[in-house]
N, C-alpha and C positions, 0 to 999 in steps of 0.2 A: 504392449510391453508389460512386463510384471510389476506391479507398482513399488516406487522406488521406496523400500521400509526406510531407506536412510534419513528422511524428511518427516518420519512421525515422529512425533513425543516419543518418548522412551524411558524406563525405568533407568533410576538415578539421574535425567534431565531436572535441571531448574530454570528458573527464569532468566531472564537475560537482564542483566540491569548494568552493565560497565558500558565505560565510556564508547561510542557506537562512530565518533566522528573518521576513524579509518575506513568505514566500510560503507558499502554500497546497499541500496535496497532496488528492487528490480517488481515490476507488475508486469501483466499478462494484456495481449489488444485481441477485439475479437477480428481481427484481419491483419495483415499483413500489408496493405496500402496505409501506412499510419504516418508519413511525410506531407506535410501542405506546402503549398505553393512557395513560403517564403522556406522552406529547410529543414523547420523546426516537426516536432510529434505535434503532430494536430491535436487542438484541443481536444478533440471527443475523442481522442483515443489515448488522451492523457485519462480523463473519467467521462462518462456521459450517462445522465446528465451531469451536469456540472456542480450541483447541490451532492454528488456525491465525495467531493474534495473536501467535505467537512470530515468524513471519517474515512479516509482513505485506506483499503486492504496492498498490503505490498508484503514482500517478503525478504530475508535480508539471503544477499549472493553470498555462497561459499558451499556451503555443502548443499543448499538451494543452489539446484544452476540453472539456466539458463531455458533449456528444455522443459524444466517440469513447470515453466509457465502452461506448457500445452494441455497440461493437465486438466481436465474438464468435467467437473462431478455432474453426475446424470440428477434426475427427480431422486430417486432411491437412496443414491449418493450423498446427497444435499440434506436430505430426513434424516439420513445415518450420521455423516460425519461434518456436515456443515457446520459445526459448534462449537466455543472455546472451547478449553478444558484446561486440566492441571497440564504442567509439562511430562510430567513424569508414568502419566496414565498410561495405561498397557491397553493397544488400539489393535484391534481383531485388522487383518490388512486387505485392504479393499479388492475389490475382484472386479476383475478389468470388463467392462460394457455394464455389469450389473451394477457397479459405482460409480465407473469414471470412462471416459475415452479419452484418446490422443486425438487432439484438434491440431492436423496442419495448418488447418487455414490461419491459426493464430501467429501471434509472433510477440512481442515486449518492448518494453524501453526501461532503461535503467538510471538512478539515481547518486550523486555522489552526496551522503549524510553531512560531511562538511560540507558542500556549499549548500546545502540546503539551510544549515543552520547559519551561517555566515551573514543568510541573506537580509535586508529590512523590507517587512511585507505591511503595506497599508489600504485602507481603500476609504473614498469619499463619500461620508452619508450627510445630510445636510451641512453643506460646508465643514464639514469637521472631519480631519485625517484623524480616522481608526487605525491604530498600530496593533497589529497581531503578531504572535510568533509560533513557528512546529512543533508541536509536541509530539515524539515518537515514541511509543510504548510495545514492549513485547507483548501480545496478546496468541499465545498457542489456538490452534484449530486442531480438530482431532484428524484430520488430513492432510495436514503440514504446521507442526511445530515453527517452522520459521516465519511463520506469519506474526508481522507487525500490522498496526495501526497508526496513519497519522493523521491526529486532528490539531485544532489548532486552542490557542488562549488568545483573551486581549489580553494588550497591557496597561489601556488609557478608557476603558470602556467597559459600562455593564449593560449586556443586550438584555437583562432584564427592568432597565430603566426604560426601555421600548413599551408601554401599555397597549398598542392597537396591533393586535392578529396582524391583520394586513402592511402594518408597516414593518415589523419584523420580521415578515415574511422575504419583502422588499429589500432590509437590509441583511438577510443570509444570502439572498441569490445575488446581490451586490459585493456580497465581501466573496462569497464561492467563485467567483467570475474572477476576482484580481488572484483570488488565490491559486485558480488552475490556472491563467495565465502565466502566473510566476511559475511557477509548477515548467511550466513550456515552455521557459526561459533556459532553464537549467537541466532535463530529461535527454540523454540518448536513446538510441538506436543500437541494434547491432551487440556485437558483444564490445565490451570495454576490460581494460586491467583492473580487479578491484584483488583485493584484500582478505584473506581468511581468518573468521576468527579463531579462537585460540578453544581449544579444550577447553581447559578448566574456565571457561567463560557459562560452558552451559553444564556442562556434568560436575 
């Protein structure tokens, strides 16, 4: 299909910075069996590996839909447009097999941004409950403007108070593990109602 210009950056776009808790963000799986046994999005198809939940790519629903999860940038693709950029950049439009493919095999799961925020997320490192919380920031790709990022902050903790490589090690893949867990708490399937945002939000 001809790739959707509606999802690039675009002259007179800015950045997204209003309140985001109406709306939804949505990611892509590389299959389509992405239900485990108990109901929920399996973990590995929430992120995998699981050290990837510290800087999670997603992109926010509305004029992103649903679809261009299938979107699949090639090696070429990846060199070319795999990269922030400003919002407003003016993006040469990718050329379908030489940039990008439609992956059926793929499919998504979707996020509601309030209850993501809502939630309280912790995890245990020597006896000690580490409190963390979401941070969602607009970060443009020159492939799709609607790409966010979300990592996280403490609020009770400085993992550079961690001195030993190996224990720090230990406590990202500890706190990454609660966090995509939670993550798989709260993740649909399928399509859901979400919310469009407004114009004058990004232009």
């Amino acid at each position: 299909m001809p790739y959707p210009i509606e999802i690039l950056p675009q002259t007179g776009y800015k950045l997204i910075v209003c309140n985001l808790l109406p709306f939804h963000l949505t990611r892509y799986t590389n299959t389509k069996d992405i239900i485990d046994e108990t109901g929920l999005i399996s973990s590995a198809s929430i992120v995998s590996p699981k050290e990837g939940i510290m800087d999670l790519s997603l992109s926010l629903l509305g004029v992103f839909k649903y679809e261009h999860n299938l979107i699949t940038l090639t090696y070429d693709g990846k060199l070319d447009y795999n990269h922030m950029c400003a919002p407003d950049l003016t993006v040469k439009i990718p050329e379908e097999t030489k940039h990008y493919i439609i992956n059926h095999d793929r499919s998504w799961w979707s996020l509601s941004i309030q209850l993501l925020m809502e939630q309280e997320y912790d995890c245990l490192y020597k006896d000690k409950k580490i409190k963390f919380i979401p941070i969602i920031i607009h970060t443009p790709m020159m492939w799709n403007y609607w790409h966010f990022s979300l990592t996280w902050e403490f609020s009770n903790f400085d993992i550079e108070t961690i001195e030993s490589v190996t224990q720090k090690k230990k406590f990202k893949e500890i706190m990454a593990s609660s966090a995509r867990s939670a993550i798989q708490q709260y993740a649909k399937s399928g399509e859901i109602s979400f919310t469009i945002i407004d114009e004058n939000e990004y232009k």
